[in-house]
C-alpha positions in Angstrom: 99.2 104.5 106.8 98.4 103.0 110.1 100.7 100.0 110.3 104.4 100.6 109.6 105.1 97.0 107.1 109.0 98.1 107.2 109.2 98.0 110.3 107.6 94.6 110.7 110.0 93.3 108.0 112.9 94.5 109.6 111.8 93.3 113.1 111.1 89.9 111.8 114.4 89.8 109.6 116.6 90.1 113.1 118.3 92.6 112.1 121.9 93.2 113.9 124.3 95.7 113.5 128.4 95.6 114.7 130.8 97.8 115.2 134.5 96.4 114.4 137.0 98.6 112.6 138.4 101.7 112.7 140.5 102.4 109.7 142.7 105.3 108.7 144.0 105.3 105.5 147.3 106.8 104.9 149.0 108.1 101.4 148.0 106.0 98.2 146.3 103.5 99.7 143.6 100.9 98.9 141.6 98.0 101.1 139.9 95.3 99.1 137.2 93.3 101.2 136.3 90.2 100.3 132.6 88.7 99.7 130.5 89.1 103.0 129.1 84.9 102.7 133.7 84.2 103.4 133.8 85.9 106.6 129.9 85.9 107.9 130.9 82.5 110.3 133.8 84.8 111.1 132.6 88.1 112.0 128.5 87.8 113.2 128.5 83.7 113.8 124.7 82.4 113.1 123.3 84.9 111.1 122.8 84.4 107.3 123.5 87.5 105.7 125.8 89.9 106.3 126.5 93.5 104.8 129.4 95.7 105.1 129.1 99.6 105.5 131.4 102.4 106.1 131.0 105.7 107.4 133.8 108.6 106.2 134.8 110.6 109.4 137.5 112.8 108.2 138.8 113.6 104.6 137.5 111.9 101.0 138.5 108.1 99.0 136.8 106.0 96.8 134.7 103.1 96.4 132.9 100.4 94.3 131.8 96.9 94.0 134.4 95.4 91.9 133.8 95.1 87.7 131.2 98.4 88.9 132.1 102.2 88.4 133.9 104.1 91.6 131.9 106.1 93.8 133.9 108.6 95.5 133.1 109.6 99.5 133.6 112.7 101.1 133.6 113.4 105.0 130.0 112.3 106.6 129.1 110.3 103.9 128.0 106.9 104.4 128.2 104.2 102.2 126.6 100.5 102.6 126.7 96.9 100.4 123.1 95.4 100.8 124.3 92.2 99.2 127.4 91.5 100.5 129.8 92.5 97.0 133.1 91.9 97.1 134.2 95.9 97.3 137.3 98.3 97.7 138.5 101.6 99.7 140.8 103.4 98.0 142.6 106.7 97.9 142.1 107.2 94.5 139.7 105.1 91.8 140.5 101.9 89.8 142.9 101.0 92.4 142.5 97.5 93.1 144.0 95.9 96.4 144.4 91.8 96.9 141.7 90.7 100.0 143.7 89.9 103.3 141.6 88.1 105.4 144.0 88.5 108.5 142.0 90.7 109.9 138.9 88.8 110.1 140.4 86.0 112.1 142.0 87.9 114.3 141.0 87.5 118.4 138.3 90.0 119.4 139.9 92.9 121.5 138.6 92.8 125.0 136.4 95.8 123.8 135.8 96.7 119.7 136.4 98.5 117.6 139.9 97.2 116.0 142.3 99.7 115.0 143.8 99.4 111.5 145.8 101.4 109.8 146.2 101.0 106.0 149.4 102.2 103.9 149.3 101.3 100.5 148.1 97.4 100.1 149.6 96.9 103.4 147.7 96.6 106.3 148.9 97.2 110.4 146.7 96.6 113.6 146.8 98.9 116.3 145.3 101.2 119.0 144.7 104.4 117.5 146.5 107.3 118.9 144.4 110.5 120.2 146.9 113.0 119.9 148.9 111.6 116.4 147.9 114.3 113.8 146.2 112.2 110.5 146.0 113.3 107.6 144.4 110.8 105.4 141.1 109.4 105.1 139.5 108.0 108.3 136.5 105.8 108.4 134.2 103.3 110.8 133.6 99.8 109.6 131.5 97.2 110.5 128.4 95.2 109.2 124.7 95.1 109.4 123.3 90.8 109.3 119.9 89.8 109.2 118.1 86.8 108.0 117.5 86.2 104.7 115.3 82.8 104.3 112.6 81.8 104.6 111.7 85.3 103.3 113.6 88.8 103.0 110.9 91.4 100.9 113.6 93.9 101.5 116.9 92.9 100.2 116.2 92.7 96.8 115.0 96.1 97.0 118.0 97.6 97.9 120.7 98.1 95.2 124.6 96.7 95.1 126.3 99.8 96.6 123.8 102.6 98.2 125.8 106.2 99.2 124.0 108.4 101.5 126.0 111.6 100.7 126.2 113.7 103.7 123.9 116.9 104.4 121.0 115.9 102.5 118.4 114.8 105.7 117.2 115.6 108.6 118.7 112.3 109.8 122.5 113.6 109.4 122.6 115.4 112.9 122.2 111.7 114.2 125.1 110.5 111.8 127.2 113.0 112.5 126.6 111.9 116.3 127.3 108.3 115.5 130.6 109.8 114.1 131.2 111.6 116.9 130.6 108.5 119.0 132.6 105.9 117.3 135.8 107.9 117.1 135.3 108.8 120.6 135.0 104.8 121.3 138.3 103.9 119.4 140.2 105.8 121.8 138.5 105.7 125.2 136.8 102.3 124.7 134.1 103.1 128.0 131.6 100.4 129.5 129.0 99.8 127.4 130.2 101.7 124.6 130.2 98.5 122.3 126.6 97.4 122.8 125.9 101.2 122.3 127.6 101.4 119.1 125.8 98.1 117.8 122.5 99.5 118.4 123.3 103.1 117.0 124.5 100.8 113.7 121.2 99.1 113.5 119.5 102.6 113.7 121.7 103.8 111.1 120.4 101.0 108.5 117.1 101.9 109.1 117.3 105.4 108.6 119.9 104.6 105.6 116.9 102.9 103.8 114.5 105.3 104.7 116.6 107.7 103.1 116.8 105.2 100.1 113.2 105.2 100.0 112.2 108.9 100.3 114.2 109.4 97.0 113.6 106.5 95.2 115.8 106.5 91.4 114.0 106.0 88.7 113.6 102.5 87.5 112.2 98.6 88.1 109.1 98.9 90.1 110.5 97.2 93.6 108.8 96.7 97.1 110.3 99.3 98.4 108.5 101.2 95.9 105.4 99.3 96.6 105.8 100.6 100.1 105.0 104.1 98.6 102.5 103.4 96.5 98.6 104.4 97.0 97.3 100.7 96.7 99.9 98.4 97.1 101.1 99.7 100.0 97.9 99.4 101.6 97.6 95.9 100.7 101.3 95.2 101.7 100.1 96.7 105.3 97.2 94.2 105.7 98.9 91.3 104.6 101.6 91.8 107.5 99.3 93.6 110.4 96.8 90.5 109.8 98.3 87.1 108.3 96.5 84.7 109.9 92.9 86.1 108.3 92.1 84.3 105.7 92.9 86.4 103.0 91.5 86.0 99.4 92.1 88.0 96.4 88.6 89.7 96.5 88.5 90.6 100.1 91.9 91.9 100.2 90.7 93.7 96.6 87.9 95.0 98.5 89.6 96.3 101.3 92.3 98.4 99.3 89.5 100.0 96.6 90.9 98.2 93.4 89.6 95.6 91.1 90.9 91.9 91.4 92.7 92.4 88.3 93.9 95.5 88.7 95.2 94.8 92.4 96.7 91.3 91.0 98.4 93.6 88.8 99.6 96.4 90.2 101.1 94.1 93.2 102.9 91.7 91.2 104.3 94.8 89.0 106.1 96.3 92.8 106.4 92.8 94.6 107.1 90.3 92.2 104.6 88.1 93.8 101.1 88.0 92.6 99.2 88.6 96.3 98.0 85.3 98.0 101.2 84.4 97.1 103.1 87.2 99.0 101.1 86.3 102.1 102.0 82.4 102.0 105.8 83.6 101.7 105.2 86.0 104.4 103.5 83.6 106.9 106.2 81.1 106.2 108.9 84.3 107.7 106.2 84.8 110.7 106.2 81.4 111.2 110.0 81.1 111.2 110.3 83.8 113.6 108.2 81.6 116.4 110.0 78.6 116.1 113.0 80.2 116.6 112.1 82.4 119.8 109.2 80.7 121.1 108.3 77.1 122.5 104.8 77.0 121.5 104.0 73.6 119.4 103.9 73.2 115.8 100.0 73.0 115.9 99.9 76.3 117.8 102.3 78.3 115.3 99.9 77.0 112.5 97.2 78.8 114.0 98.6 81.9 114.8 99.8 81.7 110.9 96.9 80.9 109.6 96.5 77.8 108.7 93.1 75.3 110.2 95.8 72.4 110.8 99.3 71.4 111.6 99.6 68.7 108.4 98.8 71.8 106.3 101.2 74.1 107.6 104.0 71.2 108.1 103.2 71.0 103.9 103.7 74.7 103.4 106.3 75.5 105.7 108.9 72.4 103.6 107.9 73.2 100.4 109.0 76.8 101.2 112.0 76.3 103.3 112.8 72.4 102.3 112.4 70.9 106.3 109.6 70.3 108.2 109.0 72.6 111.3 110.2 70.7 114.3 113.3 69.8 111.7 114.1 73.3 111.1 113.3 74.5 114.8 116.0 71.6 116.0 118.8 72.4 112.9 118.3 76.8 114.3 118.3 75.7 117.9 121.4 73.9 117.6 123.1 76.5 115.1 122.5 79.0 118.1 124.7 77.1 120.6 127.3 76.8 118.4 127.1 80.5 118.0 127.0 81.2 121.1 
């Protein structure tokens, strides 16, 4: 396929990624997290949606979204909560922890990761120690955050809890050197080595999903599924390569070889959306994406979104995200500062 739609989403979704803990968990021992929407303000201020992940660097433990079965970890296994579930670590499965959110407000390090030792429920901060011989389970921590309004195709493709066992892809020689890296950052904490880590965690979500989506389970048709499929994932390319055309449900019909019907279908069945739909959604996240980075006046975005005037867009743009433009563009502008 000649235009890469994931990439697009994830582009326009602002993905981030963060490095924060390093966690070694010693005898019986369990970590509880709480909900990522109680410490999002606290851990990546400004952005909307936050999702834990950990990657095992040295022995085995356990894990699950609470009320869900455990899933247990070995070393090089990465695991990742898309929508932000309320989850535990533990040494062994069905232990249950209470949340300590201590360590969220504690003051940044003058260079992350954290240290944090955990010992049963009870957990210590400290600077790790090269030379100490551990014997428990050792993991990296941190979260991924992205924007979820005005429109996320993605996230409710991906499931609660999604493990990427270890040794399965071509793509573990770069996880094992993320591995290699953020243990290596714990200790010797060099220049840069933060902003490295943060962009080697964005790469990892990417290529966690790809994983995801080259070995789709069986089940619900999604749009990650639609991705693979012969004809909606021709029309999902279109639609985001070229949304200010004006798209009907005959040309874009035309285009991908399928009947109206059919295509009206079939897209709904993966997407959820029936097409002209999708696109108006879609335009609305383009859209988004220019008032927050770009100066250009409301009149100009509507163009480039594909709409013939600013009063139609302005109509579109607040029944999808509930403010007009300029509204929105002063409420993210001002949310920013305050951020940074």
């Amino acid at each position: 396929m000649s235009q890469d739609t994931l990439s697009q989403v994830l582009r326009s979704i602002r993905l981030r990624g963060a490095v924060f803990y390093h966690v070694e968990g010693n005898d019986r021992w369990v970590s509880e997290s709480p909900p990522a929407r109680a410490i999002a303000a606290l851990i990546m201020p400004g952005i909307e949606h936050v999702m834990a992940y950990h990657v095992l660097t040295q022995g085995s433990c356990w894990t699950m979204v609470v009320g869900q079965a455990p899933v247990q970890l070995q070393a090089g296994d990465v695991v990742m909560f898309p929508h932000g579930d309320r989850h535990v670590i533990a040494s062994e499965p069905g232990l249950r922890g209470e949340v300590d959110m201590r360590p969220y407000g504690l003051p940044r390090p003058e260079q992350l990761p954290f240290f944090a030792s955990q010992r049963g429920a009870a957990l210590s901060m400290s600077r790790l120690d090269p030379a100490s011989d551990r014997h428990g389970a050792t993991l990296v921590c941190g979260f991924f955050g992205c924007d979820a309004h005005p429109f996320n195709p993605l996230l409710a493709s991906l499931p609660q809890l999604l493990h990427v066992p270890a040794g399965q892809a071509d793509d573990d020689d770069w996880i094992a050197h993320f591995i290699r890296f953020a243990l290596s950052e714990s200790t010797l904490k060099r220049p840069g080595g933060e902003a490295l880590l943060e962009r080697l965690s964005e790469t990892m979500f990417v290529a966690l999903v790809r994983r995801y989506l080259d070995d789709l389970p069986e089940g619900p048709p999604t749009w990650l599924a639609g991705l693979n499929d012969r004809y909606v994932g021709r029309a999902l390319a279109l639609l985001h390569a070229r949304p200010a055309e004006a798209w009907t449900i005959d040309r874009l019909a035309d285009h991908v070889g399928l009947s109206r019907s059919s295509l009206h279908e079939r897209f709904a069945r993966f997407t959820g959306h029936a097409p002209m739909h999708y696109l108006a959604k879609w335009r609305m996240q383009v859209a988004a994406g220019l008032l927050r980075h770009s100066s250009a006046p409301v009149a100009s975005i509507a163009l480039e979104v594909g709409y013939e005037s600013e009063s139609a867009f302005s109509r579109a743009f607040r029944r999808e995200v509930g403010q007009p433009p300029a509204a929105w563009r002063r409420q993210r502008a001002r949310l920013g500062a305050g951020a940074a």
